[in-house]
C-alpha positions, 0 to 999 in steps of 0.5 A, spaced: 339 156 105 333 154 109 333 158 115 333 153 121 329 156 127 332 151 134 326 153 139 323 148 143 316 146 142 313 149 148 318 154 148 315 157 141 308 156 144 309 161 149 312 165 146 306 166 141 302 166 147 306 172 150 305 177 143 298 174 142 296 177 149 300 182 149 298 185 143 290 185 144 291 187 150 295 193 148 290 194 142 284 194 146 286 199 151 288 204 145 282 202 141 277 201 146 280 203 153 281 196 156 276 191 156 269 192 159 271 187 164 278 185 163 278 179 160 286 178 160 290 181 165 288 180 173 283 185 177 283 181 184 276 185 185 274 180 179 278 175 178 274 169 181 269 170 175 274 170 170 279 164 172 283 164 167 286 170 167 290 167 173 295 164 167 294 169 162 295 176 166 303 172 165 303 174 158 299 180 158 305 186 158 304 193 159 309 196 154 315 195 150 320 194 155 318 190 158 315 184 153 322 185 151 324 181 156 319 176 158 321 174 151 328 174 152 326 171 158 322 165 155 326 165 149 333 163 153 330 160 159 325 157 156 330 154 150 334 150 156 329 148 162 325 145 156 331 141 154 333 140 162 327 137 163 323 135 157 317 139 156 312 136 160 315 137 166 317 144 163 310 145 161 307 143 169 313 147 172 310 154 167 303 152 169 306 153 177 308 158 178 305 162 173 298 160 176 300 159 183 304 167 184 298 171 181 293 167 185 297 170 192 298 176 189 290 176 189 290 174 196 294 179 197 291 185 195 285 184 197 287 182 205 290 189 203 284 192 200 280 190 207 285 193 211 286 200 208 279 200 206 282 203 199 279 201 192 285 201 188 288 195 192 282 192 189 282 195 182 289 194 182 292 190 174 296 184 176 300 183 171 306 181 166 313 175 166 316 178 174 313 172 177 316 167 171 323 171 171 324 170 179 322 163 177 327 162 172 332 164 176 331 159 182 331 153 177 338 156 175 340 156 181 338 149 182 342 147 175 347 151 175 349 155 181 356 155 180 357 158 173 359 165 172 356 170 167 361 175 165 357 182 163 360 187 159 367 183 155 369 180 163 368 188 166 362 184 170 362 177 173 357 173 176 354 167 178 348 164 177 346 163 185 346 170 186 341 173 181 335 170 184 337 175 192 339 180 186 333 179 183 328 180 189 332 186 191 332 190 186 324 189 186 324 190 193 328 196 192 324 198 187 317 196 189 318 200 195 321 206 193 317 207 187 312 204 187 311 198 183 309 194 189 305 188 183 312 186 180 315 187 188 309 181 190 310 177 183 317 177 184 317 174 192 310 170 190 314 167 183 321 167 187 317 161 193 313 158 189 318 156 184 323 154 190 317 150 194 316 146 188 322 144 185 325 143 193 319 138 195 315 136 188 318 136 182 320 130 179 326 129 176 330 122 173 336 120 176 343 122 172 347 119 178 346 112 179 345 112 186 339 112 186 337 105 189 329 106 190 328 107 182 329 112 177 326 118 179 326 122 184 321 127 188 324 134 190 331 136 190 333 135 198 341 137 196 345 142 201 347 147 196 339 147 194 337 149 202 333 155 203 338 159 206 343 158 200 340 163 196 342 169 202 350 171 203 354 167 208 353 172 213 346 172 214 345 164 214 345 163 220 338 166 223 335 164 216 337 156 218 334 156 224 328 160 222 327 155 216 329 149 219 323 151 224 318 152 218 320 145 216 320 142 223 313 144 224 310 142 217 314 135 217 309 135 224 303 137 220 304 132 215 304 138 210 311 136 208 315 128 207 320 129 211 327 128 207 330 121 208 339 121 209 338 117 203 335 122 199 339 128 201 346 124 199 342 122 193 341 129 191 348 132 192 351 127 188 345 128 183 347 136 184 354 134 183 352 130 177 349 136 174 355 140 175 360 135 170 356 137 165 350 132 165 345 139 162 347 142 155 350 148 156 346 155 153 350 160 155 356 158 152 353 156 145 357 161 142 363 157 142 367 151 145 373 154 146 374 154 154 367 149 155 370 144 158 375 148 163 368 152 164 365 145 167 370 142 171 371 149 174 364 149 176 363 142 177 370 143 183 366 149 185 359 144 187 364 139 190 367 144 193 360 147 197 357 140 197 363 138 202 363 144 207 356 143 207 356 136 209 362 139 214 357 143 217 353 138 218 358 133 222 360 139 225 354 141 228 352 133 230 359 132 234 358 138 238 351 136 240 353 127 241 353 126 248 361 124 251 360 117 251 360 114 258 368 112 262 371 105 263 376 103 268 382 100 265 382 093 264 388 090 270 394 088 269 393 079 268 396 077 274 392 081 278 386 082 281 381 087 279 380 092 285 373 090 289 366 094 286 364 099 291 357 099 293 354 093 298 360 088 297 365 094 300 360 094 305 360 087 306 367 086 307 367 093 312 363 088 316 367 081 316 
């Protein structure tokens, strides 16, 4: 029986590139002491002379541990966002935010080597998949937000929406506490980028039908997509308006297209469209039994945020609509109107 490896193109391509760097960099550092210069992971001090590691120091992990979850992670991930988007798309949102994240975390070390004055800030390694994790997770959120993953034989339960705040705690926690702040800056660096480029740049082809500018569709402007969804309800509130001040001024300096009332109904039906089952399911593959309970469930929960969402919103525009003017009641037909008042009274006083 011939043995039938179902990884999609690219994915497997990464994956190659993930042992292949791995290993010669763990090889060299054992054998040589690490590269003179390094050649795969990033050192901000001399990143610009050796551009290329801005995407090669992703793949470049630092032991076992952890390239066994940049495996899983691009193995799993990379097997269902491959097949969501097609690999084109799945190649330009990889080359984003595997690029785009190390290239601030640069920037960031060195404003803070500049600040402190201190050379290890500056000689940091900046490596390792956090950035591409935490980028994952948010194209998660987007797909699938209401779908439940059980841990533990259903001890555990959950949804896919909440793992990217999980996520950035557990890096924040463990960054500050101790003291791997590279994978705390990865992590925020993968988590924005990743969020900023499928929001307002990625393009994606319309499974909805309400479309009426063409099949595709730039960004993703669905409610259950904001920038505050991705907090717990309590905190919402304050990250609205902050980020609904961000986007204000970015709309004004024509850095961002604001979206249009069409594009965001566009999206939330295409979000609604996506929760009844317009994406393979990955996660339960392993049997069909429940799948289509599975979806709908998911699909009613979509709706379900979709509608409080869409509320929120007349809510908020009916409490700021001004009360519309009063008229007088039409006279009984028979009767005269009463007199206007105003100069024709004044009139009628003089006769």
């Amino acid at each position: 029986m011939q043995l039938r490896i179902n990884i999609p193109p690219l994915t497997r391509l990464l994956l190659g590139l993930l042992l292949a760097i791995s290993i010669t960099h763990q090889v060299t550092r054992y054998i040589y002491g690490g590269l003179d210069p390094e050649l795969l992971a990033l050192i901000p001090q001399w990143s610009l002379f050796y551009p290329w590691v801005y995407f090669t120091a992703t793949f470049a992990e630092q032991n076992v541990v952890t390239l066994l979850v940049a495996g899983a992670t691009i193995l799993y991930g990379g097997k269902y966002l491959e097949r969501a988007w097609g690999s084109t798309e799945f190649g330009k949102f990889v080359l984003v935010v595997t690029v785009l994240p190390n290239f601030a975390a640069t920037l960031i070390y060195v404003l803070w080597f500049a600040i402190t004055r201190d050379d290890t800030r500056a000689l940091a390694f900046i490596q390792g998949s956090v950035a591409l994790q935490g980028a994952f997770l948010v194209a998660f959120k987007q797909l699938v937000p209401e779908h439940t993953v059980t841990i533990l034989k259903g001890a555990i339960k959950i949804r896919v929406k909440h793992f990217p705040a999980i996520f950035l705690a557990a890096n924040t926690i463990s960054g500050l506490m101790v003291g791997t702040d590279t994978a705390l800056v990865l992590a925020w660096a993968g988590f924005f980028t990743s969020w900023i480029y499928l929001r307002f740049y990625k393009k994606q082809q319309d499974i909805s039908g309400s479309n009426t500018g063409g099949n595709a569709i730039r960004g993703d402007a669905s409610e259950t997509f904001a920038f505050a969804y991705f907090w717990p309800d309590v905190v919402q509130p304050p990250i609205v308006a902050i980020a609904d001040g961000i986007y204000n001024a970015l709309v004004a300096l024509h850095v961002l297209k604001p979206f249009s009332a069409e594009d965001v109904e566009t999206s939330n039906v295409q979000a609604t469209a996506r929760g009844e089952g317009g994406l393979p399911s990955l996660l339960n593959q392993g049997g069909r039994r429940g799948g289509g309970s599975g979806k709908r469930e998911e699909a009613e929960r979509r709706r379900a945020l979709a509608l409080k969402a869409l509320d929120q919103r007349l809510h908020a525009a009916t409490t700021n609509k001004p009360p519309p003017a009063s008229t007088p009641p039409p006279a009984p037909s028979g009767q005269e109107s009463p007199p206007e008042t105003g100069g024709s009274l004044a009139e009628n006083s003089q006769v």
